[in-house]
C-alpha positions as a Markdown table, in Angstrom:
| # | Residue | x | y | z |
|---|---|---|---|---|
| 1 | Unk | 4.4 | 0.7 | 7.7 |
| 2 | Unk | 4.9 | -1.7 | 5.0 |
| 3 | Unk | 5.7 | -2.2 | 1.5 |
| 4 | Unk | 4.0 | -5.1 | -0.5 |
| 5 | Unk | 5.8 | -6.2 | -3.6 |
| 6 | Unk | 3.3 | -9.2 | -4.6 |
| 7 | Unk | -0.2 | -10.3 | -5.0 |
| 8 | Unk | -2.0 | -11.8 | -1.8 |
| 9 | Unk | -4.8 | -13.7 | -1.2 |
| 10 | Unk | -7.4 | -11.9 | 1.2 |
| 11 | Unk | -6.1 | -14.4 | 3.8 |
| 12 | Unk | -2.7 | -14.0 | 3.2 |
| 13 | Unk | -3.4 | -10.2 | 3.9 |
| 14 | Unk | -5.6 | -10.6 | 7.4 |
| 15 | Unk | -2.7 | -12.6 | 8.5 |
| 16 | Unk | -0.1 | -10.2 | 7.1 |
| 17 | Unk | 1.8 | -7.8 | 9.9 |
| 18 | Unk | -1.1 | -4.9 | 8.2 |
| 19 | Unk | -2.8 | -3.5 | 11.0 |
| 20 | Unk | -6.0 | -2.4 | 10.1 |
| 21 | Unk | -7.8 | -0.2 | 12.3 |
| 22 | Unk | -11.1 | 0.2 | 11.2 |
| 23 | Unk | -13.1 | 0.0 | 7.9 |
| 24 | Unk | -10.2 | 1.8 | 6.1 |
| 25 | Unk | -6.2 | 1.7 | 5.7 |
| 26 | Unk | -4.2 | 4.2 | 4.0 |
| 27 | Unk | -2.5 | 3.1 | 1.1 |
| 28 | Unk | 0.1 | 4.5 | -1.4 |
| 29 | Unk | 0.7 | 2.9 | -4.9 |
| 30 | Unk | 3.7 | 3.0 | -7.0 |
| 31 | Unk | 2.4 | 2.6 | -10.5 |
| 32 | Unk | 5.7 | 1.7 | -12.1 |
| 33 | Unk | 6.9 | -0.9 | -9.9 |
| 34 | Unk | 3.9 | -2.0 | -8.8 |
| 35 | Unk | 4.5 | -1.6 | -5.2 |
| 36 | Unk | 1.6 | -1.1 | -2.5 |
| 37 | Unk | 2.8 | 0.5 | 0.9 |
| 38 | Unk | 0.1 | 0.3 | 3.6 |
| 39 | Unk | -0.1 | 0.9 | 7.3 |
| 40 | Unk | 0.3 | 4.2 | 8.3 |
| 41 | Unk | -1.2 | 7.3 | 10.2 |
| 42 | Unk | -0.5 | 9.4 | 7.2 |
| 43 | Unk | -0.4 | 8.7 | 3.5 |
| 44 | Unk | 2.7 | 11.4 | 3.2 |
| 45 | Unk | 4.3 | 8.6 | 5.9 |
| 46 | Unk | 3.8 | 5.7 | 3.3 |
| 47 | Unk | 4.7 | 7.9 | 0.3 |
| 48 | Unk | 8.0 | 9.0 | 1.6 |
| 49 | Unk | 8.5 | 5.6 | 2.5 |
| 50 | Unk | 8.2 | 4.9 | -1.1 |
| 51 | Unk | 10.5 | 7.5 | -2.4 |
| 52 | Unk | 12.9 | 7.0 | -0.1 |
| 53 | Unk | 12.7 | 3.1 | -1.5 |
| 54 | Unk | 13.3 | 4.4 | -4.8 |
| 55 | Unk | 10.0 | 5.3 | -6.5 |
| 56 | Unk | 9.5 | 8.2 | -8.9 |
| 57 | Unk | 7.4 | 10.7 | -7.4 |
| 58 | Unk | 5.7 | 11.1 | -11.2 |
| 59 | Unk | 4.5 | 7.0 | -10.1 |
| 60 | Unk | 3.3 | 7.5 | -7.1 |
| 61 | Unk | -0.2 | 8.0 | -6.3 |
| 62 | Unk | -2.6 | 8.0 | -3.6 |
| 63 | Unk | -5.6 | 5.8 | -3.4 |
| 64 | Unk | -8.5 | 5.1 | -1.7 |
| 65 | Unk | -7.5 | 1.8 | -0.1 |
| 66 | Unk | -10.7 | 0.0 | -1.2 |
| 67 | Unk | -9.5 | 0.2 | -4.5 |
| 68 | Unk | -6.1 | -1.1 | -4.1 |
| 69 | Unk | -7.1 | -3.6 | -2.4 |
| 70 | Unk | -9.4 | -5.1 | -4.8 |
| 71 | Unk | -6.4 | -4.7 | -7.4 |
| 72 | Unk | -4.2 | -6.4 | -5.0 |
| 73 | Unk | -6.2 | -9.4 | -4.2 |
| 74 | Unk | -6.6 | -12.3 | -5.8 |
């Protein structure tokens, strides 16, 4: 599992520790502080991750990962 904190490039993603298994990756967004965590068997895995990080579970939110990802690349 991991937390992303910045903006990537698509290339900067592939090459990124992400495994991507498939068409689809799970990801979990925190609104507030802009933070995408990714990589995961379960989105409850990457959203406890997140509060656990300090996130607000009023900011977190679940996302279809095609959307994220279009938000999060440049």
């Amino acid at each position: 599992m991991k937390i992303l904190a910045e903006e990537m490039s698509k290339g900067d993603l592939e090459r990124s520790e992400v495994v991507f298994d498939g068409p689809m990756v799970k990801g979990v967004v925190d609104v507030g502080r802009r933070l995408l965590a990714v990589d995961a068997d379960l989105h409850a895995d990457l959203e406890r991750m997140l509060l656990e990080n300090g996130s607000r579970q009023d900011e977190v939110t679940r996302r279809k990962i095609v959307e994220v990802v279009e938000q999060w690349i440049k």
